[in-house]
KESE-133540 format. One record per residue (C-alpha): residue number from 1; residue in one letter; x negated, y, z. Coordinates in nm, 4 decimals. Layout:
  resi  resn         x         y         z
   NUM     A         X         Y         Z
...
***
This chain:
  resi  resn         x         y         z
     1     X   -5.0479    9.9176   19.4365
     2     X   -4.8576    9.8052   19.7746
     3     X   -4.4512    9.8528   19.6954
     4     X   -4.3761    9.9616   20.0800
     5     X   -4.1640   10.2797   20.1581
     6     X   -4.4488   10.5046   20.2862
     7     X   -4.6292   10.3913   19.9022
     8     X   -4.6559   10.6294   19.6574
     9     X   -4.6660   10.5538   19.2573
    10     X   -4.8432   10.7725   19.0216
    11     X   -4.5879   10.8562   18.7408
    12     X   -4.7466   10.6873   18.4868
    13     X   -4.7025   10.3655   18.7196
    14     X   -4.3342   10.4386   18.7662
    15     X   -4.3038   10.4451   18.3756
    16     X   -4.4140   10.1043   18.3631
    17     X   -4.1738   10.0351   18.6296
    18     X   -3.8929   10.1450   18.4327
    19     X   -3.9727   10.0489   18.0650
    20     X   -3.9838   10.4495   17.9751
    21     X   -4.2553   10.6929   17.8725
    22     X   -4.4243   10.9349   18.0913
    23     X   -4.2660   11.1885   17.9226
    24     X   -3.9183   11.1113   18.0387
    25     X   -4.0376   11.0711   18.3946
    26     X   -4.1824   11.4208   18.3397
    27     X   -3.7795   11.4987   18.1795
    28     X   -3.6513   11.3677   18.4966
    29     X   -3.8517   11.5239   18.7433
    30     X   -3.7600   11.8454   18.5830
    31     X   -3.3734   11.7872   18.6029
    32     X   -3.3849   11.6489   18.9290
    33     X   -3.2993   11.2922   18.8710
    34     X   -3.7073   11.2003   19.0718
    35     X   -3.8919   11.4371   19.3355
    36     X   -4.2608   11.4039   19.3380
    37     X   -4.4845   11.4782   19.5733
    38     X   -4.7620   11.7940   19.5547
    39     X   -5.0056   11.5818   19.3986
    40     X   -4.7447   11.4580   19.1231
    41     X   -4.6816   11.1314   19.2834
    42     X   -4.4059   10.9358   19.4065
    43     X   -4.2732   10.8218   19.7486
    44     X   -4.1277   10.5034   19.6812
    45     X   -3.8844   10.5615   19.9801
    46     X   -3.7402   10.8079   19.7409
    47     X   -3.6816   10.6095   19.4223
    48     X   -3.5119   10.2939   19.5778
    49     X   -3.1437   10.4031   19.4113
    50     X   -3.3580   10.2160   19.0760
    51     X   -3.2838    9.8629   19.0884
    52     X   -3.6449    9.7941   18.9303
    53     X   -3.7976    9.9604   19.2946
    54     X   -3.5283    9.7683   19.5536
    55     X   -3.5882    9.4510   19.3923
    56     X   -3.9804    9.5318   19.4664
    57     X   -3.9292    9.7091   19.7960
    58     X   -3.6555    9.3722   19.9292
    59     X   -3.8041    9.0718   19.7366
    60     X   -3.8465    8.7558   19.8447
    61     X   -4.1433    8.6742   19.6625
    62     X   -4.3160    8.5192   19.9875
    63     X   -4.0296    8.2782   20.0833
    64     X   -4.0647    8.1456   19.6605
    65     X   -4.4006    8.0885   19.6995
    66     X   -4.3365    7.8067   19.9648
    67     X   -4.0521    7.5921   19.7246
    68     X   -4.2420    7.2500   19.7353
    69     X   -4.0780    6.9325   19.4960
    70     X   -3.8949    6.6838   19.6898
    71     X   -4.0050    6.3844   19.4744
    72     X   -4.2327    6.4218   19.1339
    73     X   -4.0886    6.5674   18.8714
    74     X   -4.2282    6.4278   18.5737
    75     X   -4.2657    6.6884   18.2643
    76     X   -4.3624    6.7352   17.8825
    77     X   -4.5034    7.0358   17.7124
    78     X   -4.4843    7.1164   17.3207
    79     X   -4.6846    7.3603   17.1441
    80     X   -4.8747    7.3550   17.4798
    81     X   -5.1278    7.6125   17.3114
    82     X   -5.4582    7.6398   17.5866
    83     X   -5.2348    7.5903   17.9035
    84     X   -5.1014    7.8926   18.0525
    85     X   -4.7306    7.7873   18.1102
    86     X   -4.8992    7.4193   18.1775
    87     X   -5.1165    7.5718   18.4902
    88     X   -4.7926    7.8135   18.6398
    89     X   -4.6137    7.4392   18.5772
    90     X   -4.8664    7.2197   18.7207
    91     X   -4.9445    7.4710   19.0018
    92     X   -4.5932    7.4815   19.1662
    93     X   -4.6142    7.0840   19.1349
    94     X   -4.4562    6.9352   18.8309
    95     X   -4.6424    6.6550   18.7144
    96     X   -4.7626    6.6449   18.3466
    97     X   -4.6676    6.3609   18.1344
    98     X   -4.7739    6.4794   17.8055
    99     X   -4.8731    6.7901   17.6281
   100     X   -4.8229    6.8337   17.2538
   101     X   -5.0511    7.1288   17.0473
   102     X   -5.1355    7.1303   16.6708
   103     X   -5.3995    7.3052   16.7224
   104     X   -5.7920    7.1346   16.7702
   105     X   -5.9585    7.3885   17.0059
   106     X   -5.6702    7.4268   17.2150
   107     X   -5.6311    7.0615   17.2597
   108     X   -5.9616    7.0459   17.2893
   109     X   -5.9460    7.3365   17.5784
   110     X   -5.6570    7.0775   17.7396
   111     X   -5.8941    6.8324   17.7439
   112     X   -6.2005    7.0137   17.8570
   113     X   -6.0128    7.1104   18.1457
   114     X   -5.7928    6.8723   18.1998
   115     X   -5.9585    6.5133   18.1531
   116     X   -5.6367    6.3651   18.2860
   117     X   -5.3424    6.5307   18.0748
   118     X   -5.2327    6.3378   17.7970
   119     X   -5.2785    6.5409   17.5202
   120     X   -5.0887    6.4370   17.2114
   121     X   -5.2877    6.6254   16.9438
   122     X   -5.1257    6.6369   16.6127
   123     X   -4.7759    6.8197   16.4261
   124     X   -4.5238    6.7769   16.5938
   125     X   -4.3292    6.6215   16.3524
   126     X   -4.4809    6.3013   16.3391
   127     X   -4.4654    6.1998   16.7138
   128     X   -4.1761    5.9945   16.8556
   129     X   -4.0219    6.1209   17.2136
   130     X   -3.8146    5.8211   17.2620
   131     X   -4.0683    5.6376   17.4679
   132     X   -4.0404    5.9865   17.7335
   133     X   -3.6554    5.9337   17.7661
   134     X   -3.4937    6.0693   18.0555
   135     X   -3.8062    6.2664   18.1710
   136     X   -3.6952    6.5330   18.4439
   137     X   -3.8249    6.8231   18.2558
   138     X   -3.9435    6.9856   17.9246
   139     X   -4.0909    7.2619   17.8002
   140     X   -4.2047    7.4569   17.5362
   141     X   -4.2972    7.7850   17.3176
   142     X   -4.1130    7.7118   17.0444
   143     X   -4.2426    7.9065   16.6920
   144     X   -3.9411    8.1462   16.5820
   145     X   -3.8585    8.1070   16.2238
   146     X   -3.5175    8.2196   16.0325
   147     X   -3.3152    7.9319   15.9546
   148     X   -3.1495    7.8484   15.6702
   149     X   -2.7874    7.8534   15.7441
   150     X   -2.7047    7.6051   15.4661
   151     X   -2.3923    7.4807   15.5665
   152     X   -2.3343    7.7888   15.8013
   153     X   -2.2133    7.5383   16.0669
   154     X   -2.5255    7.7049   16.2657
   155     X   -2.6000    7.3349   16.4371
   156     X   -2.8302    7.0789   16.4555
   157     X   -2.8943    7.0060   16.1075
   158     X   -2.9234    7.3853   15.9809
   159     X   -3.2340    7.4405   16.1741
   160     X   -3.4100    7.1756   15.9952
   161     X   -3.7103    7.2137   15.8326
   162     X   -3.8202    7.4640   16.1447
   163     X   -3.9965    7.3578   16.4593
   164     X   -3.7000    7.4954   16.6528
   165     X   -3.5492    7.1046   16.5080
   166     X   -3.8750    6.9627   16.6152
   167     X   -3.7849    7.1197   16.9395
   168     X   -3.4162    6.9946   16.9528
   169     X   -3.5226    6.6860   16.8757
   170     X   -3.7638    6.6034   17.0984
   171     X   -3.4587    6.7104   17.3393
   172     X   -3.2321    6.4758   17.1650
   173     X   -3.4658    6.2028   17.2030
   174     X   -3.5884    6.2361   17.5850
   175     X   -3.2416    6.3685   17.7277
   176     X   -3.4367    6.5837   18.0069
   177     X   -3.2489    6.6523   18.3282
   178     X   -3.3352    7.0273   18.2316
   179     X   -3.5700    7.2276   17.9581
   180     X   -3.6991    7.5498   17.9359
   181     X   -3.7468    7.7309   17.5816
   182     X   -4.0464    8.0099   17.5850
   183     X   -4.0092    8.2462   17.3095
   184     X   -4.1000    8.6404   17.2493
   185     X   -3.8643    8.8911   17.3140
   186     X   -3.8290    8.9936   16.9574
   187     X   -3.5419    8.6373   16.9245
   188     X   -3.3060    8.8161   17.0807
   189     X   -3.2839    9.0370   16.7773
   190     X   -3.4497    8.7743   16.4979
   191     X   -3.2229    8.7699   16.1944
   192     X   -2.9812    9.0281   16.3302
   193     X   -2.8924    8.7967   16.6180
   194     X   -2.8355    8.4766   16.4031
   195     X   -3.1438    8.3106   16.4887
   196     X   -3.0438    8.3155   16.8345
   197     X   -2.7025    8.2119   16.7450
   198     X   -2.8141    7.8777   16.6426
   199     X   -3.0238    7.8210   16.8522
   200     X   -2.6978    7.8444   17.1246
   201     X   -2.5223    7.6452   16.8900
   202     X   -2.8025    7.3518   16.8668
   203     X   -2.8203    7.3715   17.2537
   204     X   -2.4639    7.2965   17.3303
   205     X   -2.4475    7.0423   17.0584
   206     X   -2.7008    6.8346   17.2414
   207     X   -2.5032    6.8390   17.5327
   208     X   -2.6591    7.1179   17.7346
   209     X   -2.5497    7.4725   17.9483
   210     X   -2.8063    7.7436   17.8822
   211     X   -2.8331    8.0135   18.1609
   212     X   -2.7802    8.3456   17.9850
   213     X   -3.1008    8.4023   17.8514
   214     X   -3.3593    8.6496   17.9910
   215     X   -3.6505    8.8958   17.9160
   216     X   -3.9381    8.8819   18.2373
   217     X   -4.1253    9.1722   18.2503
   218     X   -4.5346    9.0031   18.3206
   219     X   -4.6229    9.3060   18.5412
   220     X   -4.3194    9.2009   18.7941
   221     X   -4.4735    8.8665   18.8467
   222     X   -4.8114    8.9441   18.9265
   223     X   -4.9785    9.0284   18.6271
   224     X   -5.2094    9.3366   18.5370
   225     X   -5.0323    9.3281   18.1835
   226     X   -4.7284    9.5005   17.9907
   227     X   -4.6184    9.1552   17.7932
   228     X   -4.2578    9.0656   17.8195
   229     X   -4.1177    8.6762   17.7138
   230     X   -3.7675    8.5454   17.6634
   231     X   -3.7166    8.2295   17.8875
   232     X   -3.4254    8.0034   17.7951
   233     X   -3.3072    7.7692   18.0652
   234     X   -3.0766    7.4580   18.0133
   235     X   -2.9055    7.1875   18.2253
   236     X   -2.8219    6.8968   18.1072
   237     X   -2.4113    6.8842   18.1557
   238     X   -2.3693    6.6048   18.3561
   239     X   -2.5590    6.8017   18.6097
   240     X   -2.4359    7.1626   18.5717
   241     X   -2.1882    7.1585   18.8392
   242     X   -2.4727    7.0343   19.0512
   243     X   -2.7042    7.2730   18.9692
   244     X   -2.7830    7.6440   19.0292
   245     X   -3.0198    7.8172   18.8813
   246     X   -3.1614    8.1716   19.0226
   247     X   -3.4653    8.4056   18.8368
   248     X   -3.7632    8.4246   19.0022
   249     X   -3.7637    8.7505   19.2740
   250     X   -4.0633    9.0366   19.1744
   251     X   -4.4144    9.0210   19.3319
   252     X   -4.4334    9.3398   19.5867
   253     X   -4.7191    9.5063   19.3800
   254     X   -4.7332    9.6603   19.0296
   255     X   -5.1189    9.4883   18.9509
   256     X   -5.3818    9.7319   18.7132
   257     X   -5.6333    9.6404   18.4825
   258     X   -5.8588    9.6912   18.8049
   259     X   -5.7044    9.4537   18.9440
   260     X   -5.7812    9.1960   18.6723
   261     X   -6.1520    9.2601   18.6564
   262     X   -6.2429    9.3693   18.9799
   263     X   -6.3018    9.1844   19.2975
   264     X   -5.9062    9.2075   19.5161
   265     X   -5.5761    9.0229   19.5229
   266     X   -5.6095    8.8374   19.2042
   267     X   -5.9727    8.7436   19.2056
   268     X   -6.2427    8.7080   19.4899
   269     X   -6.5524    8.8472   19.2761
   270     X   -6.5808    9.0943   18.9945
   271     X   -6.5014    8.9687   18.6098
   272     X   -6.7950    8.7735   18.5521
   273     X   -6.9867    8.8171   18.2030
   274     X   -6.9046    8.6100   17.9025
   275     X   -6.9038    8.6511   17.4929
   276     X   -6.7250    8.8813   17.3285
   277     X   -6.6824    9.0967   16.9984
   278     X   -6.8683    9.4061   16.9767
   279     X   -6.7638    9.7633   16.7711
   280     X   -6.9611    9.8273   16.4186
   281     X   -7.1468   10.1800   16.5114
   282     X   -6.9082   10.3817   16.3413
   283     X   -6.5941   10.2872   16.5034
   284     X   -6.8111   10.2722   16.8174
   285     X   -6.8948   10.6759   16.8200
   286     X   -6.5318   10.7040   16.7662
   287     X   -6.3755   10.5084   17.0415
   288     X   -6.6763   10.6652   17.3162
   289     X   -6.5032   10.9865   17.2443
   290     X   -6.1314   10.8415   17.4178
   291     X   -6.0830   10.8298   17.7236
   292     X   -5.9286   10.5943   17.9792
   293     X   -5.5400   10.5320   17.8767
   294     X   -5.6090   10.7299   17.5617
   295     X   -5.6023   10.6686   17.2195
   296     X   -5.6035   10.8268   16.8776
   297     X   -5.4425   11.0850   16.9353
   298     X   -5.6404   11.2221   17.1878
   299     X   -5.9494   11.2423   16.9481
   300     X   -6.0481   11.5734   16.7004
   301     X   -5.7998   11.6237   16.4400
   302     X   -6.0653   11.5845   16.1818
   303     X   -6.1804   11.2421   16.3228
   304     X   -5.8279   11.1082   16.4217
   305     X   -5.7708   11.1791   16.0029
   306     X   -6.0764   11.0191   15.9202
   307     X   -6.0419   10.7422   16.1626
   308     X   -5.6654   10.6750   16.0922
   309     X   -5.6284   10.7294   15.6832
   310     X   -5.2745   10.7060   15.6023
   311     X   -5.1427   10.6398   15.9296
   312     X   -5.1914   10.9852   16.0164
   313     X   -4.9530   11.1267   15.8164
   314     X   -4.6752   10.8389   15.8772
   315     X   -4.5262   10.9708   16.2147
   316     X   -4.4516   10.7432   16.5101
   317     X   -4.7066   10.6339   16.8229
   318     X   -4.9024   10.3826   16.6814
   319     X   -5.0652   10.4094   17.0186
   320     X   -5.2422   10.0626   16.9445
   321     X   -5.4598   10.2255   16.7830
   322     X   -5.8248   10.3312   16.8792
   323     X   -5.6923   10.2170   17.2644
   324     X   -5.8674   10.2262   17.5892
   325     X   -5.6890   10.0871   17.8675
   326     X   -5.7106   10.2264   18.2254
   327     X   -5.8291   10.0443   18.5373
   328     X   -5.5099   10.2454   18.7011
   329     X   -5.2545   10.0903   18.4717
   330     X   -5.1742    9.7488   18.3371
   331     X   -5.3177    9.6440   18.0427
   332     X   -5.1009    9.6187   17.7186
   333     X   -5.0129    9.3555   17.5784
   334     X   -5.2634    9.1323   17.4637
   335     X   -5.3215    9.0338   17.0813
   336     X   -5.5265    8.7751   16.8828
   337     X   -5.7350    8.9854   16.8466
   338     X   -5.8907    9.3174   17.0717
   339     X   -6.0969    9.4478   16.8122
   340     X   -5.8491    9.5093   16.5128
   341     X   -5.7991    9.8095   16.4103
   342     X   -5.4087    9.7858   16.5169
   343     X   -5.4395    9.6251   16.8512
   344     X   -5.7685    9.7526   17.0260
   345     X   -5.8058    9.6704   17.3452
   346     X   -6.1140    9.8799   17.4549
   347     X   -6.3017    9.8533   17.7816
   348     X   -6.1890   10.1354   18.0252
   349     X   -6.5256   10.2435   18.1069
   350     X   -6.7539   10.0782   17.8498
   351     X   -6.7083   10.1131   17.5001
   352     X   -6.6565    9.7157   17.3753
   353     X   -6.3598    9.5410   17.3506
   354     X   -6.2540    9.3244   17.6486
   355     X   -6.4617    8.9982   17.6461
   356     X   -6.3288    8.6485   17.6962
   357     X   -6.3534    8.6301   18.0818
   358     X   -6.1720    8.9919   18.0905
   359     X   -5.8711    8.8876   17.8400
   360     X   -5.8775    8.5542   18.0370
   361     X   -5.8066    8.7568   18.3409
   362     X   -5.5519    8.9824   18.2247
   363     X   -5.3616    8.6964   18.1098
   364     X   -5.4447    8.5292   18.5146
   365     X   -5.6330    8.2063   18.3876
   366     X   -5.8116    8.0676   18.6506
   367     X   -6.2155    8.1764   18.6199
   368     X   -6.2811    7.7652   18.6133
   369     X   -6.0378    7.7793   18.3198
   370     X   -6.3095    7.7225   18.0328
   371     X   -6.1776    7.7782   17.6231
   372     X   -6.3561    7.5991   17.3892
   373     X   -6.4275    7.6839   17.0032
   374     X   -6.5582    8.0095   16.8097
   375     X   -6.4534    8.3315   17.0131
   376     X   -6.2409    8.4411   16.7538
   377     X   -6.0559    8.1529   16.8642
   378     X   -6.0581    8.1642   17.1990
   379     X   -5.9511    8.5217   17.1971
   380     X   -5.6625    8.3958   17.0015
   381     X   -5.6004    8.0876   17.2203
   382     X   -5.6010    8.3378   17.5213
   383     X   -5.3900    8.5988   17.3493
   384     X   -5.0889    8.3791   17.2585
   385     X   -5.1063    8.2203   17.6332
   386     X   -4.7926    8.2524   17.8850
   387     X   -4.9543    8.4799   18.1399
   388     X   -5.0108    8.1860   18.4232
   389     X   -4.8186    8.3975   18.6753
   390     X   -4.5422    8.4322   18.4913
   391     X   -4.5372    8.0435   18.4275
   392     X   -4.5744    8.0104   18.7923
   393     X   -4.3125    8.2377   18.9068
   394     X   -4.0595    8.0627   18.6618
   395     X   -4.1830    7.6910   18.7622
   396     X   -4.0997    7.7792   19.1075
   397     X   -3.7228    7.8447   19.0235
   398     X   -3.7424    7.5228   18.7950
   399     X   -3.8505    7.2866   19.0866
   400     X   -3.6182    7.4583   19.3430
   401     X   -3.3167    7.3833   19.0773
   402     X   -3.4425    7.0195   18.9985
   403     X   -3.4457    6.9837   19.4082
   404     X   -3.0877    7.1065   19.3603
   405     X   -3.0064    6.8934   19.1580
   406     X   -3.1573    6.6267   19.3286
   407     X   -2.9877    6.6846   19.6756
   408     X   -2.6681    6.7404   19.5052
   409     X   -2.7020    6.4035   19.3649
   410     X   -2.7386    6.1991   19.6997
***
């Protein structure tokens, strides 16, 4: 969908747009606050007083794209996973040091890939980050776990025994000009907010300014998906005053689940075929009967109780469940797992879950980009991955802040 004036947005698009349900764009038209057109869409010429739609409609997503480093900018990845920040990282042209991942077939994945990355395979606990001192950047998507609080000082010390202190400490050790924490959005709320106070805490304590942290919306960045990810960016304070840091602008289209799987801007062929889980019969029969953007609730009453036991008399969406996605809107977020009976991620036109090569796409891996290891793996590999998009996007405001810094410098 092409964000220009004379474009017009179907209203389930313009939901997306604003993080609300259709039925409130529905509760708006009514009252005035949106005008559709006959058909029940939207000019966009008409809905640039939301700051979601000027960003779109003014962005400077074209000018980002051509932010080039002025030198190499050396950088290390932890819990690297299969690579989806480390392509958006390598692809606006930092240069990969090291990548450390616990996990066999994504390092194997890395490698498969990658034959040059340095791939540090292992727990992160038992590697030393001295000999990476003073490395220009680091990253990573840091597991979120409750700390313990036990001296309630909320610093360094109190997050031990979590991989948020593996984290810090790998900071502690290389003293990176600037780092950028990866987390889900659910940390700004972990613990009733105490998580994230630590974490603040930890990060000024090793000598560092964090940017007020922020929630990116994937489908602003060029990516056919709903997923949303806290970034966390920090200067070093010696070169705060130097520095200055802007988020990356939106991408002038909302993309679709088309757009992942068909030939068009993201990809120059159609999804190509690959492995994938397949339904048992039963749940097969149920899921033909949904239809594109539907779910359990628009099924029989006497199949949606059959098909969703308890949960049908518990209230609330649970609009996970027994989903099809639409080739007209992004996907939803993707899980471990497209198959489960929480998280289905069916086909919009066939009845199957979404293959490898489709989740890959979703989450805009390259088509080259090969996983390795069972598929329940791979789906999982895929499912945890930083859209690559979004990794881009972000990289390019990293490198055009390390150039900053670097011209500030001289």
């Amino acid at each position: 969908m092409n964000l220009t004036s004379k474009e017009t947005i179907s209203a389930l698009l313009l939901a997306d747009i604003m993080s609300v349900s259709k039925r409130t764009i529905e509760s708006w038209r009514k009252n005035g606050k949106v005008k559709s057109l006959e058909n029940g869409r939207y000019l966009l010429s008409g809905l640039a007083k939301f700051p979601q739609i000027q960003a779109m409609l003014e962005t400077k997503w074209e000018l980002e794209q051509k932010i080039k480093p002025i030198k190499t900018y050396n950088s290390i990845e932890l819990f690297a996973g299969a690579g989806g920040l480390a392509i958006g990282l390598e692809k606006a042209g930092f240069n990969t040091i090291a990548l450390n991942e616990i996990d066999k077939n994504a390092c194997a994945t890395l490698r498969k890939n990658r034959p040059n990355w340095n791939v540090l395979e292992g727990d992160i606990r038992n590697i030393d980050f001295t000999q990476y001192k003073n490395i220009d950047f680091l990253s990573g998507g840091f597991p979120c776990q409750a700390f313990s609080y036990a001296g309630n000082k909320l610093g360094f010390e109190d997050t031990r025994g979590t991989l948020f202190f593996e984290f810090a400490r790998a900071i502690r050790e290389i003293k990176p000009k600037v780092f950028l924490g990866e987390n889900v959005r659910g940390l700004l709320s972990h613990d009733k907010g105490k998580t994230l106070k630590a974490i603040k805490a930890v990060i000024q304590e090793l000598g560092y300014t964090l940017i007020e942290p922020r929630v990116l919306k994937a489908i602003f960045y060029k990516v056919p998906q709903k997923r949303e990810r806290l970034f966390l960016v920090c200067i070093r304070n010696d070169l705060v005053k130097n520095a200055n840091f802007e988020w990356p602008e939106p991408f002038n289209k909302v993309l679709t689940v088309k757009d992942a799987l068909k030939k068009g801007i993201l990809y120059d062929s159609d999804c190509p075929e690959s492995q994938g889980q397949i339904y048992p019969e039963q749940k097969k029969k149920v899921l033909s009967m949904v239809p594109p953007g539907g779910c359990w609730v628009n099924l029989p009453d006497d199949i949606q109780k059959e098909y969703m036991k308890k949960s049908y008399f518990m209230g609330g969406g649970k609009t996970g469940m027994a989903r099809r996605l639409s080739y007209d809107s992004p996907s939803l977020t993707l899980t471990c797992a497209p198959a489960q009976k929480q998280t289905e991620r069916c086909h919009p036109k066939e009845t199957r879950p979404l293959n490898i090569r489709e989740y890959a796409r979703i989450q805009t891996f390259p088509d080259e980009w090969e996983f390795v290891g069972s598929i329940s793996s791979q789906y999982k590999q895929i499912g945890n991955a930083v859209p690559v998009n979004l990794a881009h996007a972000m990289a390019i405001k990293l490198i055009a802040l390390l150039n900053n810094i670097e011209t500030s410098k001289k």
